[in-house]
C-alpha positions as CSV (number, residue, x, y, z in Angstrom):
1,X,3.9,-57.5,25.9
2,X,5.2,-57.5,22.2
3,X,1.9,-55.8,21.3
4,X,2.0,-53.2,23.9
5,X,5.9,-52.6,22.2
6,X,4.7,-52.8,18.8
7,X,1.9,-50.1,19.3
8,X,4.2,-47.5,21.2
9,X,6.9,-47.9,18.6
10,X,4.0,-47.1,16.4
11,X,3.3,-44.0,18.4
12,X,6.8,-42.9,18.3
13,X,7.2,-43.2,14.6
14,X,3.9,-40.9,14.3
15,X,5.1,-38.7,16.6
16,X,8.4,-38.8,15.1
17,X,6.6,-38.2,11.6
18,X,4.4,-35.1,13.0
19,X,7.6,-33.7,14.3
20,X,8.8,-33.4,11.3
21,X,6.7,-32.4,9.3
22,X,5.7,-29.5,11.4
23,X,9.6,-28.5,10.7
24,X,8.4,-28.8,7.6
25,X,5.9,-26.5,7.0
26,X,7.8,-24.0,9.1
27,X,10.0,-23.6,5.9
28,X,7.2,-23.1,3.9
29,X,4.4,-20.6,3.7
30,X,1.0,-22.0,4.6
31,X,-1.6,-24.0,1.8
32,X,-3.7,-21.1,1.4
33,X,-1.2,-18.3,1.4
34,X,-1.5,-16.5,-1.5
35,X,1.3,-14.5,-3.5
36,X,0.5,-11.2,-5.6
37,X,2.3,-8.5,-7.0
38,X,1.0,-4.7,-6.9
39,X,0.5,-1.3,-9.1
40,X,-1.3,1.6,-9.3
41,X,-4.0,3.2,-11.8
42,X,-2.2,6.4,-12.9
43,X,1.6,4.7,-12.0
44,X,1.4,2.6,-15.2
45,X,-2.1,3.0,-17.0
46,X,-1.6,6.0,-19.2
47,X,-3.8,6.6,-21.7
48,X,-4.4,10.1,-19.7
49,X,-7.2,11.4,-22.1
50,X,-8.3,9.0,-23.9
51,X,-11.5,7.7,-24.7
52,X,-13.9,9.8,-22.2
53,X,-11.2,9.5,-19.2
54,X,-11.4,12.9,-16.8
55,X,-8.9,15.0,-15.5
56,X,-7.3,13.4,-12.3
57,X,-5.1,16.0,-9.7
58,X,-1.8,14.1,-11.6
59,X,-3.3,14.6,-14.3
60,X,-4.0,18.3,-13.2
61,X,-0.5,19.1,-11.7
62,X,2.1,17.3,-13.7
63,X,0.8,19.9,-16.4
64,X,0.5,23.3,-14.8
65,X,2.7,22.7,-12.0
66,X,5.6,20.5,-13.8
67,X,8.8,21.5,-12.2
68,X,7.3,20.0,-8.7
69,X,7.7,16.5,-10.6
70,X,11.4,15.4,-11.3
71,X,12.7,15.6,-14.6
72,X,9.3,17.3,-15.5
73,X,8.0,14.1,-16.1
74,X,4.1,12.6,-16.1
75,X,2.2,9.6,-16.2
76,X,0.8,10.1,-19.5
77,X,2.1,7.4,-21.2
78,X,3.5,6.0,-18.1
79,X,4.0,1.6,-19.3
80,X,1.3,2.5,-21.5
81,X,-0.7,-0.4,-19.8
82,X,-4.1,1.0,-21.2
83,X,-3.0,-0.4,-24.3
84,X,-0.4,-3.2,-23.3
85,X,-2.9,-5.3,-20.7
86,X,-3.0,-8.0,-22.5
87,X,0.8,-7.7,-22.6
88,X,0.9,-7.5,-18.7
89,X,-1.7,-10.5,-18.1
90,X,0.3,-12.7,-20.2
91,X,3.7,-12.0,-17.8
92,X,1.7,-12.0,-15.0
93,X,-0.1,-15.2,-15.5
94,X,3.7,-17.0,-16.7
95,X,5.0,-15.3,-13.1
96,X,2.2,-17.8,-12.0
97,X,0.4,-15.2,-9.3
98,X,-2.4,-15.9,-7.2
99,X,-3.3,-12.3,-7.2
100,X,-3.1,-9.2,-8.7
101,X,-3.5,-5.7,-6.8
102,X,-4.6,-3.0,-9.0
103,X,-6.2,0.4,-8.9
104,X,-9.5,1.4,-11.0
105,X,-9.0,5.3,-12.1
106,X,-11.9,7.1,-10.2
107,X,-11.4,9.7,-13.2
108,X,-11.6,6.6,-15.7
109,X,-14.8,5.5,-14.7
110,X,-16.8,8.8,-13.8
111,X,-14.8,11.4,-15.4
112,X,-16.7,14.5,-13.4
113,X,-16.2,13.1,-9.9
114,X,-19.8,12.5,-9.5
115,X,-22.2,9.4,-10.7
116,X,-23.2,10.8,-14.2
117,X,-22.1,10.4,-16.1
118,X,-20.5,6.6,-16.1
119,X,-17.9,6.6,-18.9
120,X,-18.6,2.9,-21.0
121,X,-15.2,3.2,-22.6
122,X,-13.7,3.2,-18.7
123,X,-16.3,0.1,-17.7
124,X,-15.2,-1.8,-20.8
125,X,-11.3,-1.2,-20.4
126,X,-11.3,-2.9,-16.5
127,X,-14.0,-5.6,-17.7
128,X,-11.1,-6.9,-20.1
129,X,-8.5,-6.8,-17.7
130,X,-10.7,-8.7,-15.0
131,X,-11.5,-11.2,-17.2
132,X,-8.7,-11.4,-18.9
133,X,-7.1,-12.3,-15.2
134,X,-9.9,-14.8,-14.3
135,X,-9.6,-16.6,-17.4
136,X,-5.8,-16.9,-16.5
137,X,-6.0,-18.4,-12.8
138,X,-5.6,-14.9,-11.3
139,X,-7.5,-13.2,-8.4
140,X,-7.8,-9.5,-9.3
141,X,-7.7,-7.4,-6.0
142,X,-8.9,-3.9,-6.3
143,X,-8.1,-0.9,-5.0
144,X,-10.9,1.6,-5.6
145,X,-8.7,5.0,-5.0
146,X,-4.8,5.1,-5.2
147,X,-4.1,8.9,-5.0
148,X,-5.3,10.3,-8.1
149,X,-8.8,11.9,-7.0
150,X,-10.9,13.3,-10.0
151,X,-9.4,16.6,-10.1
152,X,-13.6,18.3,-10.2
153,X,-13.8,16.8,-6.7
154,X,-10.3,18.1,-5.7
155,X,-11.3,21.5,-6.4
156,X,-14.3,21.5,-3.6
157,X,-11.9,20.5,-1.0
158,X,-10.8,16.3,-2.0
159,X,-10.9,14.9,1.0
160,X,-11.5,17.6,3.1
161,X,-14.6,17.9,1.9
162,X,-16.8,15.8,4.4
163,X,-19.7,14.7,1.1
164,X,-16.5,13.7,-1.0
165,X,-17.3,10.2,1.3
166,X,-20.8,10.3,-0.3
167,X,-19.1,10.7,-3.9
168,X,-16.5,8.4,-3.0
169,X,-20.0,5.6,-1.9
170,X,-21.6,6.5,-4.9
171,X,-18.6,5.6,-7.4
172,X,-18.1,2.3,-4.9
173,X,-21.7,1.2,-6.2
174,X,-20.8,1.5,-9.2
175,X,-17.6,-0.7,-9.4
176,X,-19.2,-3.2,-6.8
177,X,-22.4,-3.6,-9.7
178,X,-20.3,-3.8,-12.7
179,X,-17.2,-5.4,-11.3
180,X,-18.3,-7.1,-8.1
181,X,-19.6,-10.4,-9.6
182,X,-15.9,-11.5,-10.1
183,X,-13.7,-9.1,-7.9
184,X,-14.1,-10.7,-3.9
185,X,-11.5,-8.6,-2.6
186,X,-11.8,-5.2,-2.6
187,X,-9.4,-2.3,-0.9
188,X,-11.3,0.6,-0.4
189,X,-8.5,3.0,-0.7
190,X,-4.8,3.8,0.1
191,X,-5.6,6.0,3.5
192,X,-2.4,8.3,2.7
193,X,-2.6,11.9,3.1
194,X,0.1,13.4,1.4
195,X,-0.3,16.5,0.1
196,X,-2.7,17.7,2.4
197,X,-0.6,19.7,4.7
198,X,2.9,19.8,2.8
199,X,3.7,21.8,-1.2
200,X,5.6,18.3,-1.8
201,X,2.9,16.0,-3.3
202,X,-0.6,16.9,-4.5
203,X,-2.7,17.9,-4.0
204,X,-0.6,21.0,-2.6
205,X,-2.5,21.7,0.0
206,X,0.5,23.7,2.3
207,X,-2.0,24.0,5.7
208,X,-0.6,22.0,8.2
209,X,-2.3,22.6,11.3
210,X,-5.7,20.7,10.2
211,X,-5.8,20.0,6.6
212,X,-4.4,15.9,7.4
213,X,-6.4,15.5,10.2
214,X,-9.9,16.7,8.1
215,X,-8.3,14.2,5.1
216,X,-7.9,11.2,7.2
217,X,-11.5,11.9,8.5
218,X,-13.2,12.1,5.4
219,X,-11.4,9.0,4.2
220,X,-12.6,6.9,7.5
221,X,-16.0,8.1,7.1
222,X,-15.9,6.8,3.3
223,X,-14.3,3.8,3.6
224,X,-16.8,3.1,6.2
225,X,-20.1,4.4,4.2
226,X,-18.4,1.5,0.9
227,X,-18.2,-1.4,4.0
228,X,-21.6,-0.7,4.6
229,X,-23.0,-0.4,1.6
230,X,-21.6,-3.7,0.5
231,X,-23.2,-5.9,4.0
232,X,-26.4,-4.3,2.8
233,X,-26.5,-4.7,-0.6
234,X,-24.0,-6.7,-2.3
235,X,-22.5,-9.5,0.4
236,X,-25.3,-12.2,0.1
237,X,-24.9,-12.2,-3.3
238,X,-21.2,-11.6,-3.9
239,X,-19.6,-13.1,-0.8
240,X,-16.4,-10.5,-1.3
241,X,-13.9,-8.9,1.5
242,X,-13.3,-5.4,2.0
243,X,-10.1,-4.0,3.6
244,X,-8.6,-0.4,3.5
245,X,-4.7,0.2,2.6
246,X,-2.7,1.5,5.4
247,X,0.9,2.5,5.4
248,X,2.4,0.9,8.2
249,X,6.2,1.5,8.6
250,X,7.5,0.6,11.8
251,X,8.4,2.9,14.7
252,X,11.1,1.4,16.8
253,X,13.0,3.5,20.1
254,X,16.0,4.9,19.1
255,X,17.1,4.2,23.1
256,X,16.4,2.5,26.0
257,X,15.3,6.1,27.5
258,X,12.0,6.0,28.5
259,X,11.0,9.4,26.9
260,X,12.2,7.5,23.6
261,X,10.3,4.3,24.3
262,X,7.6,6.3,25.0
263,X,7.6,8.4,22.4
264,X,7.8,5.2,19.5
265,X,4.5,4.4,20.6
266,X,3.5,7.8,20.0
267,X,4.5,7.5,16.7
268,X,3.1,4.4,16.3
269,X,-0.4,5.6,17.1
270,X,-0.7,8.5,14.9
271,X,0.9,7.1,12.2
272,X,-0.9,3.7,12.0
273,X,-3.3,4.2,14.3
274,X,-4.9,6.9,13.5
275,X,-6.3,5.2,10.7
276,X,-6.5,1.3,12.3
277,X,-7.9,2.8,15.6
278,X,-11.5,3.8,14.5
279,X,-11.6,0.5,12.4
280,X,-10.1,-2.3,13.8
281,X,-10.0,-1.5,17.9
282,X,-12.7,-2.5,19.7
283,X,-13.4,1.1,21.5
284,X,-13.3,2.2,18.1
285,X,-12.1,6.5,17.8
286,X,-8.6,7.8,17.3
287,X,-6.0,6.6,20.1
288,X,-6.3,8.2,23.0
289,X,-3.2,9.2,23.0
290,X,-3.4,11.3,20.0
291,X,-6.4,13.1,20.8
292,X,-5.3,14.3,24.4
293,X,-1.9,15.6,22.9
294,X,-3.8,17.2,20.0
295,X,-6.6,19.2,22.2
296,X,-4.1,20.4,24.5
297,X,-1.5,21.8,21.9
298,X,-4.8,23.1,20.3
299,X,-5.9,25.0,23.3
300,X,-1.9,26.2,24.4
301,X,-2.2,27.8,20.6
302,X,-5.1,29.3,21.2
303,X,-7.8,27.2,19.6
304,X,-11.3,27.3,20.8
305,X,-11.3,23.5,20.1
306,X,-9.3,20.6,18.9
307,X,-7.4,20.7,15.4
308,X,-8.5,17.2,15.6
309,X,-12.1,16.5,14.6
310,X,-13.9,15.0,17.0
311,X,-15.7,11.4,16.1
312,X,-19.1,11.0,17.8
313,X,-20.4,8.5,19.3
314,X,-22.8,7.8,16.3
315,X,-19.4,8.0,13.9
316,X,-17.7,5.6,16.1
317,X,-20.1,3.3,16.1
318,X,-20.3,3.7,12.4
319,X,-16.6,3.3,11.4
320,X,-15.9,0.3,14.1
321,X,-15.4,-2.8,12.8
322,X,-16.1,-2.4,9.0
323,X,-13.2,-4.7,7.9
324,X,-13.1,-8.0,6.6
325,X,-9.3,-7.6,6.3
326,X,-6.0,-4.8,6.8
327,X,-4.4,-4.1,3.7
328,X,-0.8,-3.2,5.0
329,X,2.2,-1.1,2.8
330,X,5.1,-2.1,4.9
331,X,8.1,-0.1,3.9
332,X,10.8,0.5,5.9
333,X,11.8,0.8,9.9
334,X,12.1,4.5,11.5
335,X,14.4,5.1,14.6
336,X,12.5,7.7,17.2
337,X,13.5,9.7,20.0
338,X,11.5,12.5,22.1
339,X,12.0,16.2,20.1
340,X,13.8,18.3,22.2
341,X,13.6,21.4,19.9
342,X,10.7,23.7,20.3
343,X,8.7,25.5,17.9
344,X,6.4,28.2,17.0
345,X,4.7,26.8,14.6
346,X,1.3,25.3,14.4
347,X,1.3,22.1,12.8
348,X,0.7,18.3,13.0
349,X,4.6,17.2,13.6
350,X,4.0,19.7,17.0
351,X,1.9,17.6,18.0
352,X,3.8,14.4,17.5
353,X,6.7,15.7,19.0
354,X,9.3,13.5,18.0
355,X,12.6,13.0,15.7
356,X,12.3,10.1,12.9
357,X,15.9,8.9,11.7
358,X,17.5,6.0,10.3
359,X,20.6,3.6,11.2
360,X,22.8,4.1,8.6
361,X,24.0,0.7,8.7
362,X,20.9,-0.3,7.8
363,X,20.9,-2.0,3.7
364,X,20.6,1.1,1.7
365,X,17.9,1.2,-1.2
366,X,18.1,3.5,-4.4
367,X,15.1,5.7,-2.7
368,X,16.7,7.9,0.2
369,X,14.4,7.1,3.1
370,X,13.9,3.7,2.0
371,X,16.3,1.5,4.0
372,X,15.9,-2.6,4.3
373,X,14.7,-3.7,8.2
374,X,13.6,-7.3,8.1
375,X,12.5,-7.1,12.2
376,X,10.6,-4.0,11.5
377,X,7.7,-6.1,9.6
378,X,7.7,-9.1,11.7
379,X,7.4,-5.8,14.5
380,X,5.0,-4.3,13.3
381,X,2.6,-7.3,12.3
382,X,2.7,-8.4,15.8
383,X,1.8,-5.0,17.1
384,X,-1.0,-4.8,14.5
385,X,-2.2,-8.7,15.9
386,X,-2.0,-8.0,19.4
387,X,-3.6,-4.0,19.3
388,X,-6.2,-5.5,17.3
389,X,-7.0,-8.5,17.9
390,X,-5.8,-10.5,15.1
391,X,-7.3,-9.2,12.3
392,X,-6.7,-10.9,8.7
393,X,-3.4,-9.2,7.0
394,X,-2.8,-9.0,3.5
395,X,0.8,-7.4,3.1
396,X,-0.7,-5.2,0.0
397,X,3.0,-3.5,-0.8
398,X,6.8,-4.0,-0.3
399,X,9.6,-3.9,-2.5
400,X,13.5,-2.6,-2.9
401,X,14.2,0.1,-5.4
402,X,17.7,-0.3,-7.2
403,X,19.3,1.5,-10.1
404,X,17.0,-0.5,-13.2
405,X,19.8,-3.4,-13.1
406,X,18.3,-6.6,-14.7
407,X,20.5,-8.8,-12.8
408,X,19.0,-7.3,-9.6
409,X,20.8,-9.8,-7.0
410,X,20.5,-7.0,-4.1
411,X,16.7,-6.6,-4.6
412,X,16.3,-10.7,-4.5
413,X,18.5,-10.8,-1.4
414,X,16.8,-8.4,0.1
415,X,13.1,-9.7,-0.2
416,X,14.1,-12.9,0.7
417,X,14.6,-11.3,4.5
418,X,11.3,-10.0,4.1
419,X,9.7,-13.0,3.3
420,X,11.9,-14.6,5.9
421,X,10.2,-12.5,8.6
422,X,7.0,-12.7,7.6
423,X,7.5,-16.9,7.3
424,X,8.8,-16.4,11.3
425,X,5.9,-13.8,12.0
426,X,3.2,-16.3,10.9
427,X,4.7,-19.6,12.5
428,X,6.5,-18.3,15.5
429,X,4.1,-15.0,16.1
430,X,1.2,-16.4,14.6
431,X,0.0,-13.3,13.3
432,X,-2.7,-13.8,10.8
433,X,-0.9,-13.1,7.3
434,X,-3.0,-14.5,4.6
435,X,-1.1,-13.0,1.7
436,X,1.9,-11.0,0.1
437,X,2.1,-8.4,-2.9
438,X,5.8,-7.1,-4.3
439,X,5.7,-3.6,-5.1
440,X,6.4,-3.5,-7.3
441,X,4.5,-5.5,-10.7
442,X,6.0,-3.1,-13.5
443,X,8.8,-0.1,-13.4
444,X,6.6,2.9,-12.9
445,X,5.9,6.8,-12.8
446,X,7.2,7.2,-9.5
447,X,4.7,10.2,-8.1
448,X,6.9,13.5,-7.8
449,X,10.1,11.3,-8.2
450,X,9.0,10.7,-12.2
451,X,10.9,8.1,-13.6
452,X,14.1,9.1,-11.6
453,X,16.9,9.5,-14.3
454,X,15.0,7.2,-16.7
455,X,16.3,8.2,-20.3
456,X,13.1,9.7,-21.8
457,X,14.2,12.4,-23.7
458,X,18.0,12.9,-25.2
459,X,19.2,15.8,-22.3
460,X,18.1,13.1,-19.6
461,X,20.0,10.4,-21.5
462,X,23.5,12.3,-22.2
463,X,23.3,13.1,-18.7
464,X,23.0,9.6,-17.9
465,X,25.7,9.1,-19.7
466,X,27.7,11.9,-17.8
467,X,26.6,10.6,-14.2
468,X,25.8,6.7,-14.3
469,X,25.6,6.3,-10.3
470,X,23.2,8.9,-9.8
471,X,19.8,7.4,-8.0
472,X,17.0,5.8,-10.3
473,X,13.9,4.5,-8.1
474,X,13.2,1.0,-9.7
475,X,10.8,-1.1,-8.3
476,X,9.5,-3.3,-10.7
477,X,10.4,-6.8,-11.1
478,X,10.1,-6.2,-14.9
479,X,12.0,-3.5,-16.3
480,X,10.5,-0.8,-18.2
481,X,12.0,0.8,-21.3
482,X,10.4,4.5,-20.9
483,X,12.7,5.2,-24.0
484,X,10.9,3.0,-26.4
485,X,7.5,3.7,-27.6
486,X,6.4,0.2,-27.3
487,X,7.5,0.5,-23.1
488,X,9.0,-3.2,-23.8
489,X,9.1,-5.0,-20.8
490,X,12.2,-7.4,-19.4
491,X,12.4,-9.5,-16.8
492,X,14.5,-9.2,-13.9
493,X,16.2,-11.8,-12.0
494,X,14.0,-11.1,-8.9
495,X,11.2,-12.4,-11.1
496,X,12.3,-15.7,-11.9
497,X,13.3,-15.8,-8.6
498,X,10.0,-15.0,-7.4
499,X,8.1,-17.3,-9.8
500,X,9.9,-19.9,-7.9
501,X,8.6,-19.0,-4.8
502,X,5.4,-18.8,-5.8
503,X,5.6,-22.3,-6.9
504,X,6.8,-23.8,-3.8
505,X,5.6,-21.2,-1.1
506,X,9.1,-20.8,0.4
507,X,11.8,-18.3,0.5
508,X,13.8,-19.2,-2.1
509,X,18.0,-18.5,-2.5
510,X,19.3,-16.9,-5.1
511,X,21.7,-19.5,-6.2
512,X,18.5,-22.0,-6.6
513,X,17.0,-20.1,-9.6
């Protein structure tokens, strides 16, 4: 009898015990989870055309076509991290980071576009920033294309040009038999399309009724060729992953109306799935949803055939399933309801057919369409778990821009109810979420924004003087002097306060750091 008691009270300690510490770890981000922080090649690198680097479309545009770039401002100096990357490893490495996300140049490497010739200079300058990682505890995780496309392929089309995907294989080889011994995580590129169809961003390409569609084509068909080309020549012996960026914003019913409801999903699926569809679903092609809407606005135009291209059954085949793991950009939340206006012209948002807005009680950031939505991410990480069956998620980007402060309380606040909802997404969803990258590592050229009221030059600085509370898009968790040759860089609160959480894999307050 007093054995029989002895060993349940034993049972109801250990129970008691497990209890616990299951609360436990729900505060805290699992063992293996690994926190990064992100950049961009032409964003920070500089160093524009120097030593054997080619001409990128940045490159390109920011010089004959300045006054589409704020402040008519470029990256060629950018935080001068072509010559400060030893600089950067060092914070980096006291920021304690499991990872770091980075972009090769594609221009850097192979200045013409094509395979020859291979610029040494280009190899040399990302061999002693890998290393220089490794040897400090830190994963480099590489994105092959980030945007800037070699401005010779740009002019035969970029990625409209269906054998830019055999370019785009060949320079993959090349990074995977230089680089691939130490990088095992590879992105294959940022699937983002802007430019093509819109005069806002380059490449400038102001055709909308195809010109996205044939860019997000070409850029499936590529990232599949480098997936391929890396199970058949380079897995056995390098045991890497290979994901693809996608920008996944979530699309959320602006009313219980069932035209609204309905037309979220819309949203979601040409938005997101248009890109995760081919890869990740198990039917493979674009949602189905996209391509009947598409053909039949086509043909009430006028088309002889679909503004979509079609995949074929070879291509689908192809595409599906070359992931190891989805690279997501999670920005912000969009409310959506059904369009109700009618137009005339031919163009992809026709064929979406709906109205994107924002709450405006939603936490304002410094960047106009960027507004803070905790419940979109955990949102849209479940969608992306239960659409495709659970695929391994590394959260690539996310940040809060703010107006350069060091102190930047709002932008710690803020990413703590990210990291909230991602902790909740992965205990309570169990979604799949293997790691986390802050967009971003340094203050950076922000594409067209520029440096966003940065004082570079002394009219930008006595009107900064003039109008202090006018917008500046800061990301970075260290602040960038663009006014100072050297580009000195300073900490901001946020990354103390992330160095912390880091350190102990939870979301950390404020007042603890």
């Amino acid at each position: 009898m007093i054995k029989s008691i002895f060993q349940a009270t034993v049972i109801l300690l250990c129970t008691k015990n497990s209890l616990e510490k299951t609360d436990f770890e729900k505060h805290r981000f699992p063992v293996d989870f690994s926190f990064g922080v992100a950049s961009s090649a032409y964003q920070i690198e500089g160093g524009y055309n120097e030593d054997g680097k080619g001409e990128s479309i940045f490159d390109h545009y920011t010089k004959t076509k300045p006054k589409k770039f704020f402040n008519e401002t470029n990256g060629n100096v950018a935080c001068d991290s072509y010559h400060k990357w030893r600089t950067d490893v060092k914070l980096l490495a006291d920021l304690g980071v499991d990872f770091y996300r980075f972009s090769i140049s594609w221009s850097r490497i192979l200045p013409q576009g094509f395979s020859h010739p291979i610029n040494g200079d280009g190899l040399r300058y990302y061999n002693d920033l890998i290393n220089e990682l490794i040897a400090n505890g830190i994963k480099p995780m590489v994105t092959m294309h980030h945007k800037d496309m070699p401005m010779v392929l740009q002019r035969l089309g970029g990625w409209t040009n269906p054998y830019t995907a055999y370019y785009f294989e060949d320079y993959a080889r090349i990074l995977f038999s230089y680089f691939g011994d130490r990088v095992k995580n590879w992105i294959t590129l940022e699937a983002d399309c802007s430019g093509y169809g819109d005069d806002v961003d380059p490449p400038f390409i102001d055709e909308p009724s195809t010109s996205r569609y044939l860019c997000t084509h070409v850029m499936l068909l590529a990232h599949a060729k480098v997936y391929l080309l890396y199970d058949e020549e380079f897995r056995t012996s390098q045991n890497g992953k290979i994901g693809i960026g996608v920008n996944a914003s979530w699309y959320e019913a602006g009313s219980f109306a069932p035209e609204d409801i309905i037309a979220a999903e819309r949203a979601r699926e040409f938005k997101i799935g248009s890109i995760m569809n081919p890869i990740f679903h198990t039917d493979g092609n674009y949602p189905r949803i996209m391509r009947e809407r598409v053909y039949n606005v086509s043909r009430e135009e006028g088309y002889l055939q679909s503004r979509l291209p079609i995949l074929s059954p070879q291509e689908i085949d192809y595409i599906q399933g070359t992931y190891d793991f989805a690279g997501l950009n999670i920005d912000t939340t969009f409310l959506v309801r059904q369009n109700t206006e009618k137009t005339n012209e031919t163009a992809t948002k026709k064929d979406l057919n709906v109205t994107f807005y924002q709450d405006k009680s939603w936490t304002k950031t410094n960047t106009d369409w960027l507004r803070v939505v905790p419940d979109g991410v955990r949102k849209v990480l479940k969608w992306v778990k239960d659409k495709y069956d659970d695929p391994e998620i590394f959260i690539i980007g996310n940040g809060f821009t703010d107006k350069a402060e060091i102190n930047d309380a709002k932008r710690v606040q803020n990413l703590q109810k990210y990291l909230q909802a991602i902790l909740e997404s992965i205990h309570e969803d169990g979604t799949n979420v293997k790691g986390y990258a802050i967009w971003s590592f340094l203050d950076s050229f922000q594409w067209t924004s520029g440096y966003r009221w940065e004082c570079v030059w002394k009219m930008s600085c006595i009107f900064f003087l003039l109008f202090p509370d006018l917008s500046r898009e800061k990301y970075g968790l260290y602040h960038v002097d663009f006014s100072d040759a050297n580009r000195k860089r300073t900490a901001r609160k946020s990354a103390i306060w992330y160095k912390k959480v880091i350190k102990e894999k939870r979301v950390v307050d404020l007042k603890e750091v």
